[in-house]
C-alpha positions, -999 to 999 in steps of 0.1 A, spaced: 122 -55 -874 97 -37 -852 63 -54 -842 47 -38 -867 50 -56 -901 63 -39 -924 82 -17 -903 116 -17 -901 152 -2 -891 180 -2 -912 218 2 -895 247 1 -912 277 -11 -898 293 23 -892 264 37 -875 265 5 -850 302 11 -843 297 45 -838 268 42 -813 285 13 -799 317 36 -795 300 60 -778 274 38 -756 311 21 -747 326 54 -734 293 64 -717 298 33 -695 335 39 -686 327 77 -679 299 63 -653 329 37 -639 320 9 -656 352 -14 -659 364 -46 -677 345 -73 -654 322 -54 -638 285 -67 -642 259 -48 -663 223 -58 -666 205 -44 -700 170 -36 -699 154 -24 -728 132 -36 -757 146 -54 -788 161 -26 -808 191 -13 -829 201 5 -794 199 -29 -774 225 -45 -797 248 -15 -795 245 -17 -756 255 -55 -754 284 -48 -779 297 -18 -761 297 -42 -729 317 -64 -750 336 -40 -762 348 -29 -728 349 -63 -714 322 -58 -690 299 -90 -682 262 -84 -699 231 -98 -693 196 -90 -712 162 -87 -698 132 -80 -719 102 -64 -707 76 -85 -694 89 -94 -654 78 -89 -625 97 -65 -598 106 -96 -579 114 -117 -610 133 -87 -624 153 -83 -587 158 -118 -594 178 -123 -627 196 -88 -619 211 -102 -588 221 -137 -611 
């Protein structure tokens, strides 16, 4: 659901394996490997699930951040 009420996005599972398909080989093309450390930073959306699965997927370590940080707090979790 978006912020909005009312408002909404609909994904079916085949369009989330698809965009987590290709968000996985995105990653590997830009050398991201199986244990490498990726930090996701984006709002809550359809796209921000498909980019923790394709980390998954891979078997790349993922950690979220929402907006809302400061620089330094934001330095802060990326480097944990």
């Amino acid at each position: 659901e978006k912020d909005e009420p009312g408002e909404e996005v609909r994904v079916t599972y085949r369009e989330l394996l698809e965009l987590t398909c290709r968000l996985g080989n995105t990653l590997k093309r830009q050398g991201v490997k199986q244990g490498d450390r990726v930090t996701i930073y984006m709002p809550p959306c359809p796209l921000a699930v498909a980019s923790m699965l394709a980390c998954a997927r891979i078997g790349a370590v993922h950690t979220v951040v929402f907006a809302g940080f400061s620089a330094e707090s934001l330095a802060d979790r990326i480097r944990d």
